[in-house]
N, CA, C and O atoms as a Tinker XYZ file with bonds, in Angstrom:
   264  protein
     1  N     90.969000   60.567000   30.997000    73     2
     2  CA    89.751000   60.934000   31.669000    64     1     3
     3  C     89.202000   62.181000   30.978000    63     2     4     5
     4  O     89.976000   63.079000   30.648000    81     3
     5  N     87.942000   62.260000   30.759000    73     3     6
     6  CA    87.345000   63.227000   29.835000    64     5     7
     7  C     85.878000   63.790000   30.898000    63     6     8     9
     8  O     85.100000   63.155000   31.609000    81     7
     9  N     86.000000   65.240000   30.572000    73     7    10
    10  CA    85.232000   65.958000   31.804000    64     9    11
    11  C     84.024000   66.968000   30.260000    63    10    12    13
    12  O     84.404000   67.516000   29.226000    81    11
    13  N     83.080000   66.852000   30.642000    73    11    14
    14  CA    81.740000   67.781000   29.981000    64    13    15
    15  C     81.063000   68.458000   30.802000    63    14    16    17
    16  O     80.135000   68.060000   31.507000    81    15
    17  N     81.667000   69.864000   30.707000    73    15    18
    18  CA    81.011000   70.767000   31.051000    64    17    19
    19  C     79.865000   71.735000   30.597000    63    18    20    21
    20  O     80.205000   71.994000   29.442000    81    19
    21  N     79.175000   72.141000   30.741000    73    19    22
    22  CA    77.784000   72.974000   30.359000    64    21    23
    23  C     77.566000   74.354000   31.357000    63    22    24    25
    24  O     77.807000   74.333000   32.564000    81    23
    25  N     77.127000   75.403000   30.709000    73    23    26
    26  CA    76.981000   76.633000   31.482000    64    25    27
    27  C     75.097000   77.235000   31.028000    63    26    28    29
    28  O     74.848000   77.595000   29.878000    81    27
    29  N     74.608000   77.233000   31.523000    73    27    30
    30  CA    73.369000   77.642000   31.033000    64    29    31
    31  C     73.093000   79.630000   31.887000    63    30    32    33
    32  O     73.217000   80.031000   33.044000    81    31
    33  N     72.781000   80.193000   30.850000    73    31    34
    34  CA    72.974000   81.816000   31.510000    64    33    35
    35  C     71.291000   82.083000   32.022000    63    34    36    37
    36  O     70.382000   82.510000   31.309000    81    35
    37  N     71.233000   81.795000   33.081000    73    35    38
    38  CA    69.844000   83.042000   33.476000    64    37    39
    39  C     69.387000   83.740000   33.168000    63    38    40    41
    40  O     68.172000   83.861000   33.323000    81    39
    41  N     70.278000   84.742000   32.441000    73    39    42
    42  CA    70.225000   86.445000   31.862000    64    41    43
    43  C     68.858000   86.303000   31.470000    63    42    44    45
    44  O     68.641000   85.125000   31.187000    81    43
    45  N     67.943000   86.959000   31.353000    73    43    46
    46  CA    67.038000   87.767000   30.319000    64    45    47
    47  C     67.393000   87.313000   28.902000    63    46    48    49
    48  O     68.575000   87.374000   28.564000    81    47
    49  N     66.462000   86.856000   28.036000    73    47    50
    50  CA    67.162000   86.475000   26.884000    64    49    51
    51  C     67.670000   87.900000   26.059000    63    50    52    53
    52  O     68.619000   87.809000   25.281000    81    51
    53  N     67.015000   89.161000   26.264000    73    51    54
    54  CA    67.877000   90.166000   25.708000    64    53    55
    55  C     68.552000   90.754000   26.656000    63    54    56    57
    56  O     68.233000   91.930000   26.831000    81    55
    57  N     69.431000   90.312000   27.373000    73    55    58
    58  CA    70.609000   90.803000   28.727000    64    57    59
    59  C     71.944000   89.868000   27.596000    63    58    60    61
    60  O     71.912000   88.999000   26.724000    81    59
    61  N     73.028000   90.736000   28.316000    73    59    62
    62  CA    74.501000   89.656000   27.689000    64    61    63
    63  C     75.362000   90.274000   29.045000    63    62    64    65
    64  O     75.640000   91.434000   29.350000    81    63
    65  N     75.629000   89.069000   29.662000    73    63    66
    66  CA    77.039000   89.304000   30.568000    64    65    67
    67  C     78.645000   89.205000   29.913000    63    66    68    69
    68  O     79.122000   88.167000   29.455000    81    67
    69  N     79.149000   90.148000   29.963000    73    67    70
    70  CA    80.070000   90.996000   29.673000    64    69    71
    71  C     81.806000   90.006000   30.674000    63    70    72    73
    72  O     81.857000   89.596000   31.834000    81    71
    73  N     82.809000   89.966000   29.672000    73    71    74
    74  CA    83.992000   89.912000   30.251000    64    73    75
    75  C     83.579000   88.668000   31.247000    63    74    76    77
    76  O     83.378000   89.170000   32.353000    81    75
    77  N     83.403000   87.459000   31.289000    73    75    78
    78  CA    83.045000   86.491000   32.340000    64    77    79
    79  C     84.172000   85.660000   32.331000    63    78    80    81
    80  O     84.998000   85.416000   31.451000    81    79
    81  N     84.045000   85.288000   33.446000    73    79    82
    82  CA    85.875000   84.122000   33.828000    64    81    83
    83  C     84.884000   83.127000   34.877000    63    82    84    85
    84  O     84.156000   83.316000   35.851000    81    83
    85  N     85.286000   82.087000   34.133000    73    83    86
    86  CA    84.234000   80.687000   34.898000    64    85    87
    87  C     86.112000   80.017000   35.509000    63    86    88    89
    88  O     87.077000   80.011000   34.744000    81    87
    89  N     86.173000   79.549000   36.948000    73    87    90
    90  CA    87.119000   78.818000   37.007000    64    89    91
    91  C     86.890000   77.495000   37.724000    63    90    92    93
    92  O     86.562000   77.478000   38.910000    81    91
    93  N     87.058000   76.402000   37.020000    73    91    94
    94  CA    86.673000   75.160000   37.152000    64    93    95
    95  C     87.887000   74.721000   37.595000    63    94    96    97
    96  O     88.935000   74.870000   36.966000    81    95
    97  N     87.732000   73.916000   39.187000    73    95    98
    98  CA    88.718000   73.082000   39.405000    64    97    99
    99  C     88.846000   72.083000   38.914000    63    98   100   101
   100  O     87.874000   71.523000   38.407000    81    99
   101  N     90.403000   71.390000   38.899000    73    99   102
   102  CA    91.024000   70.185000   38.377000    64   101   103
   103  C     91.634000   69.564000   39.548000    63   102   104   105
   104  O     91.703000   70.325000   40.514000    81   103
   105  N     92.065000   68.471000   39.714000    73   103   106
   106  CA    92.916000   67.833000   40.418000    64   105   107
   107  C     94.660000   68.603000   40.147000    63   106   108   109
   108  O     95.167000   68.828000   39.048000    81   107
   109  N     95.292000   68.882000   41.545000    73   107   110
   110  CA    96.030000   69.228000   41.488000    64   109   111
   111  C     97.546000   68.491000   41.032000    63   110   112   113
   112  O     98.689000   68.947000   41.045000    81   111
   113  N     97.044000   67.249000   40.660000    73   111   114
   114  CA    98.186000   66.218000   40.055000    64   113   115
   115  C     97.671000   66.073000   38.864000    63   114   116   117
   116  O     97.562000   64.883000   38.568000    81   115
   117  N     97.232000   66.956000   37.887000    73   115   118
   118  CA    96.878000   67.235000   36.504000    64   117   119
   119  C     98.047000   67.708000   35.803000    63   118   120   121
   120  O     98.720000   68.688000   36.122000    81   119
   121  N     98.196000   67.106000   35.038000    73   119   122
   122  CA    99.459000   68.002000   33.947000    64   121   123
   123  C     99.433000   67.822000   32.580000    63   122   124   125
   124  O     99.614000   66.871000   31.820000    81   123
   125  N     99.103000   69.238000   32.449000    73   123   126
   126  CA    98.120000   70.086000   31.336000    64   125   127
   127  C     97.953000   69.506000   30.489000    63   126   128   129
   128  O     98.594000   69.090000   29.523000    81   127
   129  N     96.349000   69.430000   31.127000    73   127   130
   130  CA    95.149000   68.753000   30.322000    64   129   131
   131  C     94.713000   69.512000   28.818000    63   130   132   133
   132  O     94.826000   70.729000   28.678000    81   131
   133  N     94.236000   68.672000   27.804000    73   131   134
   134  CA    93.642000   69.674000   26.758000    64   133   135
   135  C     92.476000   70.036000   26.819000    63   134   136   137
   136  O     91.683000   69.200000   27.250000    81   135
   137  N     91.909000   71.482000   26.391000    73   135   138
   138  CA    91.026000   71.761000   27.017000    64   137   139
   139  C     90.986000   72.574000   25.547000    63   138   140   141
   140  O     91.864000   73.128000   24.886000    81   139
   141  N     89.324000   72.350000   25.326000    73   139   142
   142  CA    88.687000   73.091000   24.044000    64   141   143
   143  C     87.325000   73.296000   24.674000    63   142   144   145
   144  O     86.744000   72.686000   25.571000    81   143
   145  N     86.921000   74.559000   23.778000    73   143   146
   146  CA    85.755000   75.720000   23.899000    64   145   147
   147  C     85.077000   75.459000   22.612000    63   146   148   149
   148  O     85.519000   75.021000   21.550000    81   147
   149  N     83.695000   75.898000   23.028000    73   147   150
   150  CA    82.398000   76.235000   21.603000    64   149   151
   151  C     82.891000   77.712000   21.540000    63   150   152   153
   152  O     83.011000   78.244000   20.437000    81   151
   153  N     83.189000   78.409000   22.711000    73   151   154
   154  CA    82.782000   79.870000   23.124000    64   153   155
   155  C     83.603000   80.103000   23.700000    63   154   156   157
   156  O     83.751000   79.299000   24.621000    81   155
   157  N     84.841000   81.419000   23.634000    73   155   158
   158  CA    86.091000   81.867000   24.534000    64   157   159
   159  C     87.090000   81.385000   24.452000    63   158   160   161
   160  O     87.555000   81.031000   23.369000    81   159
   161  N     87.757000   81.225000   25.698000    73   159   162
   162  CA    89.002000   80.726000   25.331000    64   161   163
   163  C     89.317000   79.990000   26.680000    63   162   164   165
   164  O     88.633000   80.427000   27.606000    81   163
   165  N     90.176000   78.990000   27.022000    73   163   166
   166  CA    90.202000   78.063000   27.911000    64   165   167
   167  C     91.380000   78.159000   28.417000    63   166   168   169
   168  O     92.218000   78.324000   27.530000    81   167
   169  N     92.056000   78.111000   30.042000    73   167   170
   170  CA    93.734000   77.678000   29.847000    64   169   171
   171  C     93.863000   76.988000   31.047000    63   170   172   173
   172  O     93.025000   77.221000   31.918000    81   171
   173  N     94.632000   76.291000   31.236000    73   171   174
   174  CA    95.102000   75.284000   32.570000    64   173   175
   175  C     95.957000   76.512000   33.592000    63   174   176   177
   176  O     97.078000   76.851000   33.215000    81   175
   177  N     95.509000   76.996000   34.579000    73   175   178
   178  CA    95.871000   77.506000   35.724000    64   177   179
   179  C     96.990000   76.444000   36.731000    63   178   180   181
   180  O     96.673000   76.246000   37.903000    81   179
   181  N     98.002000   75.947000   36.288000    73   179   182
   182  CA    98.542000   75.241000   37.790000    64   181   183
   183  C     98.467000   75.816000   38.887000    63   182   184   185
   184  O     97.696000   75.431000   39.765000    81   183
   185  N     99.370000   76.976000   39.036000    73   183   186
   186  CA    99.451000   77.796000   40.053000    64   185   187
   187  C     97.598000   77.605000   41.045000    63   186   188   189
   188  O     97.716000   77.433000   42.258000    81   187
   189  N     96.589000   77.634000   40.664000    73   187   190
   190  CA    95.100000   77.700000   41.296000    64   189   191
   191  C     94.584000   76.322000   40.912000    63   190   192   193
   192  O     93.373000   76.300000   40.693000    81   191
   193  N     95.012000   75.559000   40.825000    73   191   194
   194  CA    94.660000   74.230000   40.160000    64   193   195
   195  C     93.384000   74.622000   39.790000    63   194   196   197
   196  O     92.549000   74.362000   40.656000    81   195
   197  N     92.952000   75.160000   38.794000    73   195   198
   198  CA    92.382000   75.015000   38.136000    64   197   199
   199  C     92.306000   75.386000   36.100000    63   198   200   201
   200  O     93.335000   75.471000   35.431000    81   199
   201  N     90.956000   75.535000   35.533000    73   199   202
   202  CA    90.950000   75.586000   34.758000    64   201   203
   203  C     90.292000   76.736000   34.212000    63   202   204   205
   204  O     89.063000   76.710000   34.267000    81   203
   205  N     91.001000   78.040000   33.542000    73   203   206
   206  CA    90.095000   79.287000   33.655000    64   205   207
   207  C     89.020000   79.313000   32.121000    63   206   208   209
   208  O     89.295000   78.582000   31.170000    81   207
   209  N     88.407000   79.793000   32.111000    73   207   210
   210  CA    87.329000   80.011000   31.197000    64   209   211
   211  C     86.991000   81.409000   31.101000    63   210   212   213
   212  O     86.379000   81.971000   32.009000    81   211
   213  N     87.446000   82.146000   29.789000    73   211   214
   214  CA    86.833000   83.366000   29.401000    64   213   215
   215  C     86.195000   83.468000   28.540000    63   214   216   217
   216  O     86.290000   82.671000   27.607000    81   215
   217  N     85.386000   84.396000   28.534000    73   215   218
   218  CA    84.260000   84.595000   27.547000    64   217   219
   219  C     83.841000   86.171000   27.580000    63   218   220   221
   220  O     83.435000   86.828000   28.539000    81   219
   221  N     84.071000   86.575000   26.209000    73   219   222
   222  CA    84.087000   88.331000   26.074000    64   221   223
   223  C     82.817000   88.453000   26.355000    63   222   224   225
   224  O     82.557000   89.207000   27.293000    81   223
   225  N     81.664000   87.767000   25.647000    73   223   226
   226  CA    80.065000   87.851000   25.931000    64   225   227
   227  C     79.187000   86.817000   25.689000    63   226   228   229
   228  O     79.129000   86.176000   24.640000    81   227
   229  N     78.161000   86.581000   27.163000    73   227   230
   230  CA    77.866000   85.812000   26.948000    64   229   231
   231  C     76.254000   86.040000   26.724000    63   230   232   233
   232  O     75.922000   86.686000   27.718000    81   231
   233  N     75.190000   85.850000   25.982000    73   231   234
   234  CA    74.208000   86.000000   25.840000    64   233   235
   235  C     72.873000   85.006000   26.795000    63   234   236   237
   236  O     72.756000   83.790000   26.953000    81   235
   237  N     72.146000   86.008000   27.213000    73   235   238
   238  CA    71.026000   85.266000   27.721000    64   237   239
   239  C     70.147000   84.490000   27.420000    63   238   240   241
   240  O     69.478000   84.746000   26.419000    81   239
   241  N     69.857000   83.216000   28.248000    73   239   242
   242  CA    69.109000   82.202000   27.597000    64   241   243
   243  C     69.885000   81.106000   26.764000    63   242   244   245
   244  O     69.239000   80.235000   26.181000    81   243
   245  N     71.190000   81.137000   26.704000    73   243   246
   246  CA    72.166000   80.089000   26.082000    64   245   247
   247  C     73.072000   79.317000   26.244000    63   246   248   249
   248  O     74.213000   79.572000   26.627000    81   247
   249  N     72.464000   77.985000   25.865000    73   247   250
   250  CA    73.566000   76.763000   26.457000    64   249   251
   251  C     75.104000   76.826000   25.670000    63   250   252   253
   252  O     75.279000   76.664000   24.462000    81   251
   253  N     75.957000   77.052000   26.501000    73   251   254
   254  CA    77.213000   77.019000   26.058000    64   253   255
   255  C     78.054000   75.705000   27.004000    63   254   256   257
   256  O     77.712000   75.511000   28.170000    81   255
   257  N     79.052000   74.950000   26.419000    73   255   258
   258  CA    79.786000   73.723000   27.091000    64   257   259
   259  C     81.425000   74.192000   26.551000    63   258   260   261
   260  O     81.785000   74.865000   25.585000    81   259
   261  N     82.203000   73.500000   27.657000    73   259   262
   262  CA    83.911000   73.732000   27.474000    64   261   263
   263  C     84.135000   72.089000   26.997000    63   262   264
   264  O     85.261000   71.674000   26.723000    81   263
């Protein structure tokens, strides 16, 4: 099963949000899924069933997908 995600930023196109953690749930009978980024870094959370998403900066006005 294959999941496409997309994040589109609001910001001001000259604004950048700083240090961001997106956490996307998974089904809690998941066992660890692969998970790739355009942008950041991705990891399978069991413990929160979910899936965390960091990103040092993210710029305004830009489509980014996990």
């Amino acid at each position: 099963m294959g999941y496409f995600k997309g994040w589109v930023s609001f910001l001001c196109i000259c604004s950048t949000a700083t240090n961001v953690e997106i956490e996307v749930p998974v089904p809690s009978d998941a066992a660890n899924p692969n998970i790739r980024t355009s942008m950041g870094s991705a990891a399978y959370a069991p413990e929160r069933d979910a899936m965390v998403w960091k990103v040092k900066s993210f710029p305004g006005g830009k489509v980014t997908t996990t």
